[in-house]
C-alpha positions as CSV (number, residue, x, y, z in Angstrom):
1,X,10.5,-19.7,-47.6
2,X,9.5,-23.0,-46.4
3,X,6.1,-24.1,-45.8
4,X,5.8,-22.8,-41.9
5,X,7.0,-19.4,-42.8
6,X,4.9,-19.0,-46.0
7,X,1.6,-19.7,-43.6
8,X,2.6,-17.0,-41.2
9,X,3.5,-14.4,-43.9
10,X,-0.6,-15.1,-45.0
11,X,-1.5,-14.6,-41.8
12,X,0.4,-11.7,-40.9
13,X,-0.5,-9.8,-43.9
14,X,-4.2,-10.8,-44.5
15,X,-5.0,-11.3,-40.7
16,X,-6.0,-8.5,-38.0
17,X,-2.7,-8.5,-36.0
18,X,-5.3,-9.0,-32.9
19,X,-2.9,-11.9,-31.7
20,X,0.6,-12.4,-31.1
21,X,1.3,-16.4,-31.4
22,X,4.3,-18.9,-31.1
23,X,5.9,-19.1,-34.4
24,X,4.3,-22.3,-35.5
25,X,1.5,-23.7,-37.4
26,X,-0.8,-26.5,-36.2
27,X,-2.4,-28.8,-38.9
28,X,-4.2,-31.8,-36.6
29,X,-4.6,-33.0,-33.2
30,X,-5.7,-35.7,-31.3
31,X,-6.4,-35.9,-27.5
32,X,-3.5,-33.7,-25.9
33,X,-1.6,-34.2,-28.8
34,X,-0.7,-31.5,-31.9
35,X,1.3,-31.8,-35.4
36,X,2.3,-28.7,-37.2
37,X,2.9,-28.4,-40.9
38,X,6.3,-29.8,-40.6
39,X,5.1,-32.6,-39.0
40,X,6.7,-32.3,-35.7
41,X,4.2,-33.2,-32.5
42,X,3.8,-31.5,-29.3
43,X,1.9,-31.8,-26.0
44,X,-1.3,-28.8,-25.7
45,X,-0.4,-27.5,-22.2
46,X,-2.6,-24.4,-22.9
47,X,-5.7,-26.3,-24.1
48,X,-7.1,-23.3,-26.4
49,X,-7.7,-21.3,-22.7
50,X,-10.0,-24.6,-21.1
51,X,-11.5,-25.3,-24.2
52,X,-10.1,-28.4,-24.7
53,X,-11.0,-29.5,-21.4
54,X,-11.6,-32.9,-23.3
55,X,-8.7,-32.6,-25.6
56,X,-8.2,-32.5,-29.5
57,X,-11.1,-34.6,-31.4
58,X,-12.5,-36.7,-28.5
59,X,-14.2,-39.4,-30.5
60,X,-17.4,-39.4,-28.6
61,X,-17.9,-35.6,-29.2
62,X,-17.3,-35.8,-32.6
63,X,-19.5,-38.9,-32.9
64,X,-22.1,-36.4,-31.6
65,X,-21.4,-33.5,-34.1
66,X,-21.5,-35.9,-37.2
67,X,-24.7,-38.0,-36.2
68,X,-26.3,-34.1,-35.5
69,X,-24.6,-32.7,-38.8
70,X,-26.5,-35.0,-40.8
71,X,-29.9,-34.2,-38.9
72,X,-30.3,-30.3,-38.5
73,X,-28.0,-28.0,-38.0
74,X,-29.0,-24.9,-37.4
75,X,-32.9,-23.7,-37.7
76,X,-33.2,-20.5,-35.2
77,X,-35.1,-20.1,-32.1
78,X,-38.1,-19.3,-33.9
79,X,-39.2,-23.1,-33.9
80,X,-38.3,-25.5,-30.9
81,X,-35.7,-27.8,-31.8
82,X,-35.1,-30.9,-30.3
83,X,-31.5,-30.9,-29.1
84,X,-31.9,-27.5,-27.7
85,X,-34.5,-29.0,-25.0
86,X,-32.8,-31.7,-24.1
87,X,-29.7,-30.0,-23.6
88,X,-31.3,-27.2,-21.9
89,X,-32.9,-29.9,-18.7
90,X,-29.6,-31.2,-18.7
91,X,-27.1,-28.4,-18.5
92,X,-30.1,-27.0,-15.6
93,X,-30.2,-30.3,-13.8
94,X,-26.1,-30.3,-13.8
95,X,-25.5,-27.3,-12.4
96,X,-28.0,-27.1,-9.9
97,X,-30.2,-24.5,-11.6
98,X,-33.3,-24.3,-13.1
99,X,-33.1,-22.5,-16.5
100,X,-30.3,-21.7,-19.5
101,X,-30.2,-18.7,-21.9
102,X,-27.3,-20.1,-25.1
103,X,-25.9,-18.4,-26.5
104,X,-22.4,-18.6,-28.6
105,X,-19.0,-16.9,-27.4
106,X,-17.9,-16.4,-23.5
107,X,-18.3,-12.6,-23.9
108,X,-21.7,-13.0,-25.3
109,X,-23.2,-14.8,-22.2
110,X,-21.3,-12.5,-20.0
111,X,-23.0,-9.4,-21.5
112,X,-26.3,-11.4,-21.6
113,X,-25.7,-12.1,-17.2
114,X,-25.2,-8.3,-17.0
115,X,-28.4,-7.6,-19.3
116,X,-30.7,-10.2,-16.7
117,X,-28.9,-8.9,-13.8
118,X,-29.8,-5.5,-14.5
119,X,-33.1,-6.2,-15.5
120,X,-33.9,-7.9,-12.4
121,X,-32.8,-5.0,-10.8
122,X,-35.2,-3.5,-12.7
123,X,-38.2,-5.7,-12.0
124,X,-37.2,-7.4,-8.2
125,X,-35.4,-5.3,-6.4
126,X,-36.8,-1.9,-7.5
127,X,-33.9,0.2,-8.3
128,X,-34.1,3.2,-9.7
129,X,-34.4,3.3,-13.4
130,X,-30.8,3.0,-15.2
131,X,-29.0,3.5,-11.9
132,X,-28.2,-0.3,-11.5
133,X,-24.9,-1.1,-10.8
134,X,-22.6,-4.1,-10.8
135,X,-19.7,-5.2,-8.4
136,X,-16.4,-6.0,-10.3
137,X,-12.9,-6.7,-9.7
138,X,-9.4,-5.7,-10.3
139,X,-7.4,-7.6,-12.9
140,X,-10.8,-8.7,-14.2
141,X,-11.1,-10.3,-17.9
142,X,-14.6,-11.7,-18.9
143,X,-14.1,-10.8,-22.7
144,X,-13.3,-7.5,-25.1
145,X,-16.8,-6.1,-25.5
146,X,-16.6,-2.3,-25.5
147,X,-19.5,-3.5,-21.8
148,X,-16.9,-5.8,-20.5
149,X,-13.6,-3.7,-21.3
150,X,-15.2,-0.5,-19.5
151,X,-14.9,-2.6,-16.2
152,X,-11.2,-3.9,-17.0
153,X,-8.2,-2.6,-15.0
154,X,-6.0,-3.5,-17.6
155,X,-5.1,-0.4,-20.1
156,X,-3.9,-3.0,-22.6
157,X,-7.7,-3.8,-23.2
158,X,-8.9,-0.4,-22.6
159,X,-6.9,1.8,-24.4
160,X,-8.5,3.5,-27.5
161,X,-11.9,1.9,-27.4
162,X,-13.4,4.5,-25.1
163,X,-16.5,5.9,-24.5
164,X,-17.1,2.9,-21.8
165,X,-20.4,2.0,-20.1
166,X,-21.7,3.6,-16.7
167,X,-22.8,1.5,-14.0
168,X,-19.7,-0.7,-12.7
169,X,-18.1,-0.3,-9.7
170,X,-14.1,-1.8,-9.3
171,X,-13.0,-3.3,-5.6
172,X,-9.8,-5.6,-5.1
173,X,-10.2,-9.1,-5.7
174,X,-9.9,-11.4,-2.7
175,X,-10.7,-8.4,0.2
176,X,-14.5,-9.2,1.1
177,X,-14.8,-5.9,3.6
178,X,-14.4,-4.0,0.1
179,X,-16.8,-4.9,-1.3
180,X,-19.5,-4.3,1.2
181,X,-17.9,-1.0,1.6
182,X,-19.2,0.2,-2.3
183,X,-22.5,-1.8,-1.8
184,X,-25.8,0.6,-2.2
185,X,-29.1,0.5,-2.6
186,X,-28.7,0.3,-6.6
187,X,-26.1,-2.8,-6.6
188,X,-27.9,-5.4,-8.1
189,X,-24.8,-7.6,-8.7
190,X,-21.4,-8.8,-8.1
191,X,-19.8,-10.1,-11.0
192,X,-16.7,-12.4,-10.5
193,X,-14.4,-15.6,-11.7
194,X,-13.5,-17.8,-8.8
195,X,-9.7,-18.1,-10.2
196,X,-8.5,-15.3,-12.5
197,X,-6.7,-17.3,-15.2
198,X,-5.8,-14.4,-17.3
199,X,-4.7,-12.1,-14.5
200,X,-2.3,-15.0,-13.8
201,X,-3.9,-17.9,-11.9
202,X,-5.0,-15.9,-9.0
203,X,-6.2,-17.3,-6.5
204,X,-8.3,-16.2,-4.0
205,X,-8.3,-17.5,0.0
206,X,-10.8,-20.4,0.8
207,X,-13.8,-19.4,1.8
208,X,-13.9,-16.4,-0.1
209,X,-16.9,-16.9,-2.6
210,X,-19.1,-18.1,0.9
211,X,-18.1,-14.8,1.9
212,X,-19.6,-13.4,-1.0
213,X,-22.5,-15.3,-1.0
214,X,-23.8,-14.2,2.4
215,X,-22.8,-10.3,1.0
216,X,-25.5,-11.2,-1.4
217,X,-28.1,-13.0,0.0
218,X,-27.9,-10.2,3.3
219,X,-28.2,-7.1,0.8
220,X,-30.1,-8.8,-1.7
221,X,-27.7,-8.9,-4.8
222,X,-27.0,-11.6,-7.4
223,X,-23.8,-13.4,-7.3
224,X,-22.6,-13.7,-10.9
225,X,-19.6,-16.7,-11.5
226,X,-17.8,-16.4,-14.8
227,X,-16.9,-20.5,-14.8
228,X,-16.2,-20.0,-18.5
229,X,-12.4,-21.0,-17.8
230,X,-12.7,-22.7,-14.8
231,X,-16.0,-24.7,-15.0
232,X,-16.5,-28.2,-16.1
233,X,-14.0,-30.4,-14.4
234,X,-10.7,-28.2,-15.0
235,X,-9.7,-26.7,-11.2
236,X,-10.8,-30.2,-9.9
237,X,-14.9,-29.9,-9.4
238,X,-17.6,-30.1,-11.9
239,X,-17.6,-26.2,-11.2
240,X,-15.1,-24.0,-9.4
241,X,-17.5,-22.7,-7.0
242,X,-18.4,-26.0,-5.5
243,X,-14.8,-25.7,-3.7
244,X,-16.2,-23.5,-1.4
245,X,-19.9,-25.3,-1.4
246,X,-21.4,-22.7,-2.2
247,X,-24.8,-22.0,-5.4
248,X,-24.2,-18.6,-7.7
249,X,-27.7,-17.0,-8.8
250,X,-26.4,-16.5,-12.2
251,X,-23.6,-19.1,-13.8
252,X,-21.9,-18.3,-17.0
253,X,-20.3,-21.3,-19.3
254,X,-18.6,-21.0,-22.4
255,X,-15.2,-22.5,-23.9
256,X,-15.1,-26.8,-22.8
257,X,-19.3,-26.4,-23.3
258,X,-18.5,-26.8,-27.2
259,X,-16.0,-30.1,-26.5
260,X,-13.1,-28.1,-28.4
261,X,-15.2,-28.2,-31.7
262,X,-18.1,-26.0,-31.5
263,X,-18.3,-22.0,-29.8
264,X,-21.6,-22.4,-27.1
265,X,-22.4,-20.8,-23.9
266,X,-24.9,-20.5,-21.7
267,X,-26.3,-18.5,-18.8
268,X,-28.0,-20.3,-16.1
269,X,-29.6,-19.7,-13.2
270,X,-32.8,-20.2,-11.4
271,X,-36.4,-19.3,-12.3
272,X,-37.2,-16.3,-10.2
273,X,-34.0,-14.5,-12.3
274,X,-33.9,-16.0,-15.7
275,X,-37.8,-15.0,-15.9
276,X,-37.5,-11.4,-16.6
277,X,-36.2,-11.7,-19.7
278,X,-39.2,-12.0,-21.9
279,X,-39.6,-12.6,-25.8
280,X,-38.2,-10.0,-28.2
281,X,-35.7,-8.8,-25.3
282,X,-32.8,-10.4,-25.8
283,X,-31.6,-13.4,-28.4
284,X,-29.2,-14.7,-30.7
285,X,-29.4,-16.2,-34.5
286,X,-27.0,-18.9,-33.4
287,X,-27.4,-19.0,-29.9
288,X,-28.8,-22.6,-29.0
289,X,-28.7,-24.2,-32.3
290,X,-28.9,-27.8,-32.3
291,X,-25.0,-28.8,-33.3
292,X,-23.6,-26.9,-31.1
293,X,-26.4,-28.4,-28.4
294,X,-25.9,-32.1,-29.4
295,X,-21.9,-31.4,-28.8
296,X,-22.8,-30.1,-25.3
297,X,-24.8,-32.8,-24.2
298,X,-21.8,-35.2,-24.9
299,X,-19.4,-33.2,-23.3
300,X,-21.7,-33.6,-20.0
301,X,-21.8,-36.8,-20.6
302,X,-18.0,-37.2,-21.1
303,X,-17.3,-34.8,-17.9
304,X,-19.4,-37.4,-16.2
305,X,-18.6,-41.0,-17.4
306,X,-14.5,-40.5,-17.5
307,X,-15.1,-38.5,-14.0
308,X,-12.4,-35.9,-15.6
309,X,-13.3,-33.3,-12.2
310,X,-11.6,-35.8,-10.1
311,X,-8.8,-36.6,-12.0
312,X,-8.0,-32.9,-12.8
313,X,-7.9,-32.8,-9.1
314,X,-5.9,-35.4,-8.1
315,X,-2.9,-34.6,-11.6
316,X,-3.1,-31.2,-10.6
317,X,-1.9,-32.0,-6.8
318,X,1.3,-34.0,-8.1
319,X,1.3,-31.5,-11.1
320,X,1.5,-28.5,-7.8
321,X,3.9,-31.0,-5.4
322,X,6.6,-31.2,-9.1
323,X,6.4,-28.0,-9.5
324,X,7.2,-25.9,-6.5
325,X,10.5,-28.2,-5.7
326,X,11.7,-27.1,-9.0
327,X,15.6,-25.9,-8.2
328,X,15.2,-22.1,-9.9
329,X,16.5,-19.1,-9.1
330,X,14.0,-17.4,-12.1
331,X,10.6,-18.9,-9.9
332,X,9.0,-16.1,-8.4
333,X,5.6,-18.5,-7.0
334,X,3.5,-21.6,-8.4
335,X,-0.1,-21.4,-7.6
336,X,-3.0,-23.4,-9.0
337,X,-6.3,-25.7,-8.2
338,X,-6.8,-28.6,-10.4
339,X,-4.9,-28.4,-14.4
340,X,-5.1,-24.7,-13.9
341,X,-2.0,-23.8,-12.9
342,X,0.4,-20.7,-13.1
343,X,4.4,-20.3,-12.9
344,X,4.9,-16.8,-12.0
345,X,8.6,-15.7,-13.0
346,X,10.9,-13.3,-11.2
347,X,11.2,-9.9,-13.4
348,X,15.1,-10.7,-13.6
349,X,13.7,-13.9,-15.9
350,X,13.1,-11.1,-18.5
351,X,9.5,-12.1,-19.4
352,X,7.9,-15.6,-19.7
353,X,7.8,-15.8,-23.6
354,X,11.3,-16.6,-23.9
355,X,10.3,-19.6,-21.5
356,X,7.2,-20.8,-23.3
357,X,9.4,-20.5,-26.8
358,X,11.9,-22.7,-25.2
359,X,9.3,-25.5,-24.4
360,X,8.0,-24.9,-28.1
361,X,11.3,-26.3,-29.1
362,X,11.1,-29.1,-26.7
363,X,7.2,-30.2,-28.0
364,X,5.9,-28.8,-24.8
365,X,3.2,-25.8,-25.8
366,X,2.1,-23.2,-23.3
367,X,1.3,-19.7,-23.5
368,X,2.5,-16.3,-21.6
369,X,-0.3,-14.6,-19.9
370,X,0.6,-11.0,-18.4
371,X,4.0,-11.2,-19.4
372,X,5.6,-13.3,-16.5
373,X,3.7,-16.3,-15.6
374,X,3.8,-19.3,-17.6
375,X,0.1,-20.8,-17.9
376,X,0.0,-24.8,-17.6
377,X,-3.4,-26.1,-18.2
378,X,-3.5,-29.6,-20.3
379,X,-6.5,-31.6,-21.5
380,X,-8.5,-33.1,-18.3
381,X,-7.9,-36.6,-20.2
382,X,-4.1,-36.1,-20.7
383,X,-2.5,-39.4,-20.6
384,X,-0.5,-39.3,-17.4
385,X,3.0,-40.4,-18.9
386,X,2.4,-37.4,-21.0
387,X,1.1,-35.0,-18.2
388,X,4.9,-36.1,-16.8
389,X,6.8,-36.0,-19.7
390,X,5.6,-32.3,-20.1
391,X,6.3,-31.1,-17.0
392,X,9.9,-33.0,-17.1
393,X,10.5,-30.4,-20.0
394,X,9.4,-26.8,-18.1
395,X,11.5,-28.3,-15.4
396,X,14.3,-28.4,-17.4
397,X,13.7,-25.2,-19.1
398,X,13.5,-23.4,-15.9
399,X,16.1,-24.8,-14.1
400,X,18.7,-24.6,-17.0
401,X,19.2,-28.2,-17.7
């Protein structure tokens, strides 16, 4: 058993089999660059799911975590610490908002922008007490919390982990007229991601989120964007929203907030929301510390001073243009904005694993997601002789050459 399989065997029989990963194990990185145990290098097309918007080790964010590492760590919200205001005017003043709620994991701040919306159901709109609902979407994922799962559509996530919590109602995604038509007077929110990346890089039409918007500002109901996948440069804006110039009430971050090194995300939103939650009412022991908000602030600061938005935007259109001339009989559609970008395969292909096990060979890794599209999404930084050497290789492996 050489050293690869040994690693696996630990991990299959000491690890939860939660996962199901490419038969490899990664020791380093750097940028959009990974070595396995063997020593052979490949190019991060998945980018741990937008986390490494800024790639594998970017010097200046882990410059930040070591100059913070040796100053305070972690000390609770019960005292101030410094880091956690600074990053809290600067991740408000970026987005457009007024006030941020950290916490750690994507899930976590997507239960904490159900707990405010609810609240502020509660306390602004008068509804009824505990008949507040929320609008959500088909093919939905905003994390595995038993919350989030009960408003899934997928029975893969749902299966076994029932009872589910009341108060979620499920319209298709992109079809504006349904969702007026389940609005009532106890809908306090509608709770969606601009692009769902793990449905398969769906896409909804242009303008859709300004329809939205005017649903909620005429019924007076908080829009709720999940930009944990698709915030902070990677569809080609600062946030995906912006494409259709439009303000959410409620903004939830996660993944590429840490820089690839640290789990943080926030809520954020303006005052007149964020104020009803009140001390004692909601809070985390890690949510906020100051590593994880020094790590933050640089990654800001790196969004902004390498202006990664507008160069995911303009890869991604030659990424797109490469793409869908690819001579296939097995390519069922390409769609994508920015690096975020999905192959969807015909079922004849016989799944896209196969495919992404193929590329794994050639140095090129990507990932499955719902069984027959082929997720491409590389570090915003990605060299661009890399970005094109990668995408020389799924062109091969999909068109037999």
């Amino acid at each position: 058993m050489n050293l690869t399989e040994n690693l696996i065997h630990k991990a299959e029989t000491y690890g939860a089999h939660n996962y199901h990963p490419l038969p490899l194990v990664l020791r380093k990185g750097h940028a959009a660059e990974v070595v396995d145990v063997d020593g052979n290098r490949y190019l991060d097309f998945l980018s741990c799911y937008s986390a490494l918007n800024f790639g594998h080790q970017h010097p200046v964010l882990v410059k930040a975590l070591l100059d913070q590492l040796e100053k305070l760590a972690v000390c609770s919200r019960a005292f101030y610490a410094e880091e956690f205001g600074y990053f809290s005017e600067e991740l408000a003043k970026f987005t457009g908002l007024e006030m941020v709620l950290a916490m750690n994991s994507g899930a976590e701040a997507c239960e904490t922008a159900i707990k405010i919306a609810r609240k502020w159901g509660y306390e602004k709109k008068r509804v009824a007490h505990d008949q507040a609902n929320i609008i959500c979407f088909e093919n939905n994922f905003h994390g595995r919390t038993v919350t989030i799962v009960s408003f899934s559509t997928d029975p893969e996530y749902r299966d076994g982990f029932g009872p589910f919590t009341p108060g979620f109602k499920i319209v298709p995604f992109n079809d504006p007229q349904a969702v007026e038509n389940v609005i009532d007077k106890n809908t306090v929110g509608i709770f969606i991601e601009p692009i769902q990346a793990e449905a398969g890089i769906l896409i909804p039409d242009r303008g859709y989120l300004k329809k939205l918007r005017n649903i909620c500002d005429r019924n007076n109901i908080l829009l709720m964007v999940d930009e944990i996948q698709t915030g902070l440069g990677r569809t080609g804006s600062d946030f995906c929203f912006q494409h259709d110039g439009i303000q959410p009430d409620l903004l939830i971050l996660g993944k590429s907030l840490g820089g690839g090194l640290l789990p943080i995300s926030a809520v954020v939103g303006n005052k007149s929301v964020m104020e009803v939650i009140r001390p004692g009412q909601h809070g985390s022991t890690f949510g906020g510390n100051p590593l994880a908000c020094a790590v933050a602030r640089a990654a800001l600061k790196v969004l902004r001073e390498e202006g990664l938005s507008q160069r995911a935007l303009h890869l991604g259109k030659k990424v797109l243009e490469r793409l869908t001339h690819v001579p296939s009989s097995i390519i069922r559609e390409v769609r994508g904005q920015g690096l975020l970008i999905g192959i969807e395969l015909k079922e004849s292909a016989g799944g896209a694993r196969k495919y992404c096990e193929a590329l794994a060979k050639r140095g090129v890794l990507c990932k499955e997601t719902h069984q027959h599209v082929i997720r491409v999404a590389p570090p915003l930084n990605i060299p661009e002789a890399a970005l094109d050497q990668g995408i020389t290789q799924i062109i091969s492996v999909l068109s037999g050459t």
